[in-house]
PARO-97576 format. One record per residue (C-alpha): x, y, z. Coordinates in steps of 0.001 Angstrom, whole numbers, padded with zeros to 6 digits, always signed. Layout:
<rs>
XYZ/...
</rs>
This chain:
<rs>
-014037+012978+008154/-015414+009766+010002/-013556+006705+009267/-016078+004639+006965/-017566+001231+008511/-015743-000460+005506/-012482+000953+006629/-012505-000061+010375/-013382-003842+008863/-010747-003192+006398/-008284-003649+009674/-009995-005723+011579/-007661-008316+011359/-004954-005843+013053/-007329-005477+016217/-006305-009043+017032/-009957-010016+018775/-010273-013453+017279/-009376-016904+019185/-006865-019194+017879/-008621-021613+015630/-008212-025101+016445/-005684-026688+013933/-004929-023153+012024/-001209-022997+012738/+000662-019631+014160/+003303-018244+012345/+005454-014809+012785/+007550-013046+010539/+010095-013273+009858/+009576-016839+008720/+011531-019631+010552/+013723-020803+007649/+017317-022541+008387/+018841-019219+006823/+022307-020124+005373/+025509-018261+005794/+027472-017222+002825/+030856-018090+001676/+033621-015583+002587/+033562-013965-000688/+030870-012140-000510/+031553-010329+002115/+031509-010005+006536/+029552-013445+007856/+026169-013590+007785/+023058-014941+007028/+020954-014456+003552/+017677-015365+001605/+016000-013099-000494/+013817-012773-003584/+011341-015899-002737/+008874-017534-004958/+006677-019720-004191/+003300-022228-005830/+001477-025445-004633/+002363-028460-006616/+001250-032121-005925/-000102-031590-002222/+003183-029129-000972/+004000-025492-001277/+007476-025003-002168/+009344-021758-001563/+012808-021303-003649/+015033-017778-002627/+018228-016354-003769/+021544-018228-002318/+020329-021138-000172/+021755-024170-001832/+018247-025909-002335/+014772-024843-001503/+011946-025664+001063/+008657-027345+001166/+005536-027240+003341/+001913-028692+003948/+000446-025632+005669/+003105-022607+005091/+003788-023175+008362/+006563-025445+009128/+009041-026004+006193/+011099-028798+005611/+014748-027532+003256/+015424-029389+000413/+019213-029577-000181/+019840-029486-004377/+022871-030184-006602/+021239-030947-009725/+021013-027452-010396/+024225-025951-011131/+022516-022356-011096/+020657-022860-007602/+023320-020445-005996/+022056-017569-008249/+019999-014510-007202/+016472-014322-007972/+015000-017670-008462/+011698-018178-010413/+009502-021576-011288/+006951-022719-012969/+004093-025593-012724/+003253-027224-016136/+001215-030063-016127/+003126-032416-014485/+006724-030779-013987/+008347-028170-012251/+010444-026284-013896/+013414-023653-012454/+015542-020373-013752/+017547-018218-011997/+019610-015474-012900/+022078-016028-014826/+023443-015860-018529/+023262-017981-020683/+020009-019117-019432/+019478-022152-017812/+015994-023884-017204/+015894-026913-015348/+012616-029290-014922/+011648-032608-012355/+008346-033830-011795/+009384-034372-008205/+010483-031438-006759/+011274-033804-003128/+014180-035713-004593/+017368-034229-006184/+017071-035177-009824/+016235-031975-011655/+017355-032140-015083/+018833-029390-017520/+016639-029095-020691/+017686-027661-024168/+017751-023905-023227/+016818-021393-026072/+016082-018955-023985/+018427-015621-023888/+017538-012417-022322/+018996-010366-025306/+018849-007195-023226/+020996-005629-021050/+019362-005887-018040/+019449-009353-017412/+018426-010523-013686/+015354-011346-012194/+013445-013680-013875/+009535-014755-013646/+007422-017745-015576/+004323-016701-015792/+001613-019647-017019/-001955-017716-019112/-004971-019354-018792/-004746-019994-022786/-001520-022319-021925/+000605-019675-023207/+003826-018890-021196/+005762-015730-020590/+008942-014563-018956/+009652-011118-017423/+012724-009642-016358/+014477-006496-014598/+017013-005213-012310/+017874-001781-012753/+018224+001864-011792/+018460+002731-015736/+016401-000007-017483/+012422-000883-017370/+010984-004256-016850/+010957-006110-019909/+008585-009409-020942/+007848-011926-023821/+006347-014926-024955/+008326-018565-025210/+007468-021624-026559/+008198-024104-023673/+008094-026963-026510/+011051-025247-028060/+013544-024685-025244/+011724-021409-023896/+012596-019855-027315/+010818-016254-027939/+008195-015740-029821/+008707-012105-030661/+010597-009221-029526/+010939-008531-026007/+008847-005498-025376/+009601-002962-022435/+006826-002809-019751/+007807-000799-016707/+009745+002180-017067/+011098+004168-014046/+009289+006931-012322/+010451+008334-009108/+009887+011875-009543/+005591+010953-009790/+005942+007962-007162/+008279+008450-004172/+008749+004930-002944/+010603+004074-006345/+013041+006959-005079/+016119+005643-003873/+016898+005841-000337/+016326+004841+002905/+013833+007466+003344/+013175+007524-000075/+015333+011128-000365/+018385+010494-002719/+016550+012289-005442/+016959+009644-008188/+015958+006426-009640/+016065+003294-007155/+016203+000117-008947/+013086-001235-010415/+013323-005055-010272/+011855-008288-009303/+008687-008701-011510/+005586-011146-010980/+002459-011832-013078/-000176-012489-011631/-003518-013362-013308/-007417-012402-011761/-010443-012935-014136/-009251-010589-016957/-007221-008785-015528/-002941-008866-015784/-001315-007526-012671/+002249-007155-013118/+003772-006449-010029/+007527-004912-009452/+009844-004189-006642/+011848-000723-005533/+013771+000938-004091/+016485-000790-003055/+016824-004332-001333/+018808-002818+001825/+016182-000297+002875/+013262-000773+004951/+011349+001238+002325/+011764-001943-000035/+008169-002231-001385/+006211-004291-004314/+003854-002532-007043/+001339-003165-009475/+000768-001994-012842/-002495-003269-014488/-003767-004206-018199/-005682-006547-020144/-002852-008498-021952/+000142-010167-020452/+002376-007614-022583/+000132-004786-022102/+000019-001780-022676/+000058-001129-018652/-001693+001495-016343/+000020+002094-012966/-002109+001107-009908/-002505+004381-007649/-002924+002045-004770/+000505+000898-004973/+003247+000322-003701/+000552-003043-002364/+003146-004498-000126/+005511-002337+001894/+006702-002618+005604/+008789-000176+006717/+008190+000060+010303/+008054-002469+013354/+010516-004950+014622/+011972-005873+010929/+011180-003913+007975/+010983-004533+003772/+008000-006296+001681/+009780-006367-001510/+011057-008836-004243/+007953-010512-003448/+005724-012826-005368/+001675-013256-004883/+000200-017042-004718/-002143-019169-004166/-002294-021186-001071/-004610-024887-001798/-007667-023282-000233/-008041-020291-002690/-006475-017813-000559/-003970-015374-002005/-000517-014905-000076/+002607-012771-000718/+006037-013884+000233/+008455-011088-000323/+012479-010184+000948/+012331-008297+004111/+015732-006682+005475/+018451-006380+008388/+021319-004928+006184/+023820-004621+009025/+026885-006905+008629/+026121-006553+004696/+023734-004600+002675/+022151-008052+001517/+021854-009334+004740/+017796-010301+004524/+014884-012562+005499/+011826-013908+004276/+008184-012569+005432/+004856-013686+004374/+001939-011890+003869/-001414-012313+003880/-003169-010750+000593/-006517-010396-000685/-007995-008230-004006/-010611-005320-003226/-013705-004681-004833/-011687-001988-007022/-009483-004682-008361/-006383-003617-006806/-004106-005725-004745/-003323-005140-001285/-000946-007464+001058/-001467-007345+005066/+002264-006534+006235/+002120-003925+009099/+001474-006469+012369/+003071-009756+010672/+005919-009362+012490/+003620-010452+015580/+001763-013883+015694/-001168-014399+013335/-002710-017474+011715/-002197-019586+008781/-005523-020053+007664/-006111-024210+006101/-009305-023464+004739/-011070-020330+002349/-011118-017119+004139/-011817-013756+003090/-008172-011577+003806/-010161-008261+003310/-012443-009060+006689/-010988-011873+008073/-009769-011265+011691/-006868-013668+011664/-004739-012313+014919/-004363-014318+017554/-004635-011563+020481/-001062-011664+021753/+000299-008444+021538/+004323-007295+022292/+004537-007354+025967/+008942-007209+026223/+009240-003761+024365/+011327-001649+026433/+010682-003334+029588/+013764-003634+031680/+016128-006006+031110/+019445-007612+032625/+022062-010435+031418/+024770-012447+032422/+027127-010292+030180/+027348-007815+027384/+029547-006618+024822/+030503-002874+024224/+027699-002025+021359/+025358-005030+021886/+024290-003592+025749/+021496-005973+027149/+018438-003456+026382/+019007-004248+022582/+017373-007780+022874/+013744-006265+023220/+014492-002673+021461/+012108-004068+018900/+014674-003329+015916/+016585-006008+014307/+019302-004136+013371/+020528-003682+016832/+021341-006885+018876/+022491-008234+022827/+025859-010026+022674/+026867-011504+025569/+030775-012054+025673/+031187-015062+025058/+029081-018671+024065/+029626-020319+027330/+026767-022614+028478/+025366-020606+031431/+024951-017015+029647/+021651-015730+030307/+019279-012781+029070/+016361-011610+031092/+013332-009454+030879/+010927-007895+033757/+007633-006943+032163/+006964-004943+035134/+004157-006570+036296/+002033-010356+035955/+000678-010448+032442/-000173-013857+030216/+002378-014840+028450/+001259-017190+025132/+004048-017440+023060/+007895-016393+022438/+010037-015194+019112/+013482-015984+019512/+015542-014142+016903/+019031-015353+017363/+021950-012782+016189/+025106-015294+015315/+027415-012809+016780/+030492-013433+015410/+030061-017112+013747/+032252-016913+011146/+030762-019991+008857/+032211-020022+005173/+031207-023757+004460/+028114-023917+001819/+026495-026764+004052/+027268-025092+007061/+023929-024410+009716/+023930-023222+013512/+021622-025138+015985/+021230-023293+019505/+020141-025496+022608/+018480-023443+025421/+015985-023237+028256/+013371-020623+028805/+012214-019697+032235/+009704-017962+033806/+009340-016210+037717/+006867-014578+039025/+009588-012672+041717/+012932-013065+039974/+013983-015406+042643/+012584-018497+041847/+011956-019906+038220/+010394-022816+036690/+011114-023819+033228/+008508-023245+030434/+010832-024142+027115/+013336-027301+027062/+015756-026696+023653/+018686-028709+025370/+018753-031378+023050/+017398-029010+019831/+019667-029762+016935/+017258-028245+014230/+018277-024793+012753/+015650-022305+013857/+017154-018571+014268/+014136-017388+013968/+012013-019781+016185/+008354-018669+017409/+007493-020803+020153/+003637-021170+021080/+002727-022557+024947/+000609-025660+024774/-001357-023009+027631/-000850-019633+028392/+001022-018661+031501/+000644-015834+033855/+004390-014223+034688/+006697-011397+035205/+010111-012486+034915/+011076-014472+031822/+015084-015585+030685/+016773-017448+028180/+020038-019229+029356/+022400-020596+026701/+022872-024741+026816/+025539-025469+024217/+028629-024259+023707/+029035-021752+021048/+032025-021045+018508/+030544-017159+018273/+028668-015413+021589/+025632-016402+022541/+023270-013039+021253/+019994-012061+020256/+018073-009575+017963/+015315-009394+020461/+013521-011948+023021/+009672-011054+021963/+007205-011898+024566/+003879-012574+023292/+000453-012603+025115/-001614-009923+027222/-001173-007452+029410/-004203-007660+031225/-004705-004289+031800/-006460-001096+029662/-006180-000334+025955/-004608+002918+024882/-006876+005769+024653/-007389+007524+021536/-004906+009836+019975/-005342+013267+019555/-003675+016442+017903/-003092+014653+014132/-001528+016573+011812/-000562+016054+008428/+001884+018388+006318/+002949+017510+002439/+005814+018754+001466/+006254+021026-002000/+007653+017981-004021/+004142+016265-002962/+005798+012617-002316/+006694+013859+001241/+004306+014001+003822/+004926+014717+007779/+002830+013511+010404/+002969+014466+014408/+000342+013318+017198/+000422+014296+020627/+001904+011177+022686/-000858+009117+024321/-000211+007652+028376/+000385+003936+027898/+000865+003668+024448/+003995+001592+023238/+003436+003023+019687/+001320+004045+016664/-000114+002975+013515/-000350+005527+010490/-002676+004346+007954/-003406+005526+004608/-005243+005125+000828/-006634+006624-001308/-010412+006135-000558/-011940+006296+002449/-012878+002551+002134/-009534+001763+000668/-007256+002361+003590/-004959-000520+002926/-001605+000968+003947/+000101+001449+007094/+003266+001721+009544/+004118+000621+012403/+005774+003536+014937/+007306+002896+017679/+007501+005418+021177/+007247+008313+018605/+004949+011025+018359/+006151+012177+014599/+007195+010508+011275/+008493+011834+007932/+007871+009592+004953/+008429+009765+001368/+006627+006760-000118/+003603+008359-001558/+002176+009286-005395/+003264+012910-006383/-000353+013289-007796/-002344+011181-005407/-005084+012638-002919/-004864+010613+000797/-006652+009811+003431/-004559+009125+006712/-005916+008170+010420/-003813+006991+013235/-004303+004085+015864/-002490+003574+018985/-001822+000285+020117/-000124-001078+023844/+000556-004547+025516/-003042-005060+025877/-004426-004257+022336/-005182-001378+019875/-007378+001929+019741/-008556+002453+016308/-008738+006295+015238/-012415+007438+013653/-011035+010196+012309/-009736+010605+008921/-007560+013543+007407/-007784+014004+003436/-004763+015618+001594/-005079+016722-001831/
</rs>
């Protein structure tokens, strides 16, 4: 079958053949946030935000996630300013959730007995704890979500379980947030019909993940009440939708779902997510994404551009986010919208060298293109370097620094890591000229995307430490950003798809293509509804249990290199 015209615009946006819009700011996941470390308790060092919500109120976007100490704010989604709280005593909970009423802002997190703070400036420290009626009377009590009707009615859902469904009600804000009613169970658990609730990795433990993080969302008449699974520490981590025409229900599952997963490219997960509006109209989905090395809850933030089809059904852009795009400041459509900026990977794999390494944390793992794995070099000296050859001149636009914090052991609350460094570039590995001046950074940005005022044309790029470290001076990668200059991939050829007896397991093989750095397998369940996909890197196979026991697909497969993407026109369908 041909790919349909409305499924090559549906991914548009992936063939990155749009300019840079002037004043539309460039973002990369994950996003840029001044992640904090956690306390010793909880486990080895490291860094943690997950479960993010986020709404426009009074002229700034503000984005609240699990164990930061405060909460961020923004103009543009773009650049975030963090917003240090003590006024609420439950701020160091999981699972945050708020909600705009008229003129306040008001705040729960989990935790029992309830809590519910308001402020009708969200910018100044002064939240204050109202009369909470409020009480979860269930046992599964985590994950809270507000959700405002267009009748002024308010609800509250909840869930975080392998056992339990995701449950809802109605409150009276006017009385403390007391019900009004029974709770009423919404979302029971289903893995044996739809394989990316299975638990797992891979999705391949054979039982229930947990079904958790809820979000209503509203769109004309219709209630879409999305929901999170498997698990937070697996790249499979994905949001849902179920559908009805009441805020309680009853509720249909959405075949297209899960809307928002991620589970390939340089960092994976799209789950425990939440769908907004930005101040233009457009819809976007911020949702947990994962590293789950030094601790399974070792995550990030991503965010997502998102859109609703002419079927009604929600769909998130995830699979190239992890790559520069645009934040669009004015109405766009998501669906057709080519929002890329045209820089592709150019560091993948490309040979590498550094001053040092560590036993584990070799020099190649700083542009592996996998989170999990990192460069150390042996110590934090000023002086320790990491470089990369890509092999040949290309134009070089912009730079994602993901620093690794190998071995900071931080335990204070308040306690934030600023790295000072300089970027070079050469065009013969002898001589260099400097591109990027961090020596007198003092800002917190570990996961810093830096964008040239102008494109240069280089080979030889490196990063040399300025400041003296406590931990060693490391990396998760060095991404390169930009063009290669040369041809795009051709087409791929020999695509197979097998599904498995249980029907949620489906293997795919291609035969390798010259040139390619790696693949794109796309999927839906229409031929114009090919909203999924994955990211696969130097492979010619994958296995993946994500899919609808029931469901009939349609998969394709693009191949994609330094210097763009080759869309596949041919679609396989798989009853």
């Amino acid at each position: 079958m041909k790919r349909s015209v409305k499924g090559i615009i549906a991914i548009l946006w992936m063939m990155a053949i749009v300019s840079v819009a002037q004043n539309n700011p460039v973002i990369a996941n994950p996003i840029d946030l001044n992640y904090r470390f956690q306390s010793a308790d909880q486990g080895n060092y490291r860094r943690e935000a997950a479960d993010p919500v986020c709404e426009y109120f009074k002229g700034k976007y503000y984005l609240f996630v699990s164990k930061s100490g405060g909460y961020w704010s923004s103009e543009d989604l773009a650049n975030w300013t963090y917003i240090p709280c003590s006024t609420i005593s439950t701020i160091e909970n999981y699972a945050p959730t708020i909600l705009i009423l008229g003129d306040e802002m008001y705040f729960m997190s989990s935790w029992r007995p309830s809590k519910i703070y308001k402020t009708t400036n969200p910018d100044l420290d002064d939240w204050q704890l109202i009369d909470t009626k409020f009480d979860y009377q269930t046992i599964s009590t985590q994950d809270p979500a507000f959700f405002l009707d267009d009748d002024g009615r308010v609800y509250i859902y909840w869930g975080c379980s392998d056992k339990y469904p995701i449950m809802g009600v109605e409150v009276d804000p006017s009385d403390g947030f007391s019900m009004l009613g029974q709770p009423k169970a919404l979302i029971e658990h289903h893995y044996a019909e739809y394989g990316w609730e299975e638990k797992g990795e891979n999705n391949h433990l054979d039982r229930d993940g947990y079904n958790e993080g809820p979000c209503m969302i509203k769109i004309s008449s219709k209630y879409h009440l999305q929901y999170a699974a498997n698990g937070t520490q697996f790249r499979t981590y994905a949001d849902g939708t179920y559908v009805a025409d009441g805020p309680l229900g009853p509720f249909t599952y959405e075949e297209t779902s899960p809307f928002s997963i991620k589970p390939g490219g340089f960092i994976g997960g799209a789950g425990h997510g939440h769908t907004f509006k930005d101040k233009f109209g457009n819809f976007w989905h911020v949702a947990t994404m994962r590293i789950s090395v030094r601790h399974p809850f070792e995550r990030r933030i991503g965010l997502f551009p998102s859109y609703l089809t002419k079927y009604g059904t929600f769909h998130s852009h995830t699979v190239l986010t992890d790559l520069p795009f645009e934040v669009p400041q004015q109405k766009v459509d998501f669906e057709t919208h080519g929002f890329g900026t045209g820089w592709w990977l150019l560091s993948y794999g490309k040979q590498s060298a550094a001053s040092s390494f560590m036993d584990g944390f070799e020099h190649f793992k700083a542009n592996d293109e996998m989170i999990e794995s990192w460069w150390s070099a042996q110590t934090g000296d000023v002086g320790e370097w990491w470089q990369v050859d890509l092999g040949e001149q290309m134009r070089v636009n912009a730079i994602q620094i993901n620093f690794a914090d190998h071995d900071f052991n931080k335990t204070d609350r308040n306690s934030y890591v600023y790295y000072q460094y300089l970027v070079e570039c050469s065009d013969d590995g002898v001589y260099w000229r400097r591109i990027v001046d961090k020596s007198a950074n003092t800002a917190d940005r570990p996961h810093e995307l830096v964008v040239l005022e102008s494109p240069i044309y280089t080979r030889f790029l490196r990063i040399i430490n300025g400041r003296k470290l406590e931990g060693k001076f490391s990396m998760y990668d060095f991404r390169v950003f930009g063009n290669g200059l040369g041809a795009l991939p051709d087409s791929v050829s020999g695509f197979t798809v097998e599904r498995d007896a249980n029907r949620k397991r489906f293997r795919f093989k291609w035969d390798r293509v010259d040139g390619a750095a790696g693949y794109i397998v796309n999927w839906g369940v229409r031929p114009d509804l090919m909203t999924n996909s994955v990211m696969v890197i130097d492979q010619d196979q994958l296995e993946a249990g994500y899919f609808n026991r029931d469901s009939q697909y349609l998969f394709s497969i693009d191949a994609f290199n330094e210097n763009g993407i080759t869309v596949g026109s041919e679609c396989i369908t798989v009853d």
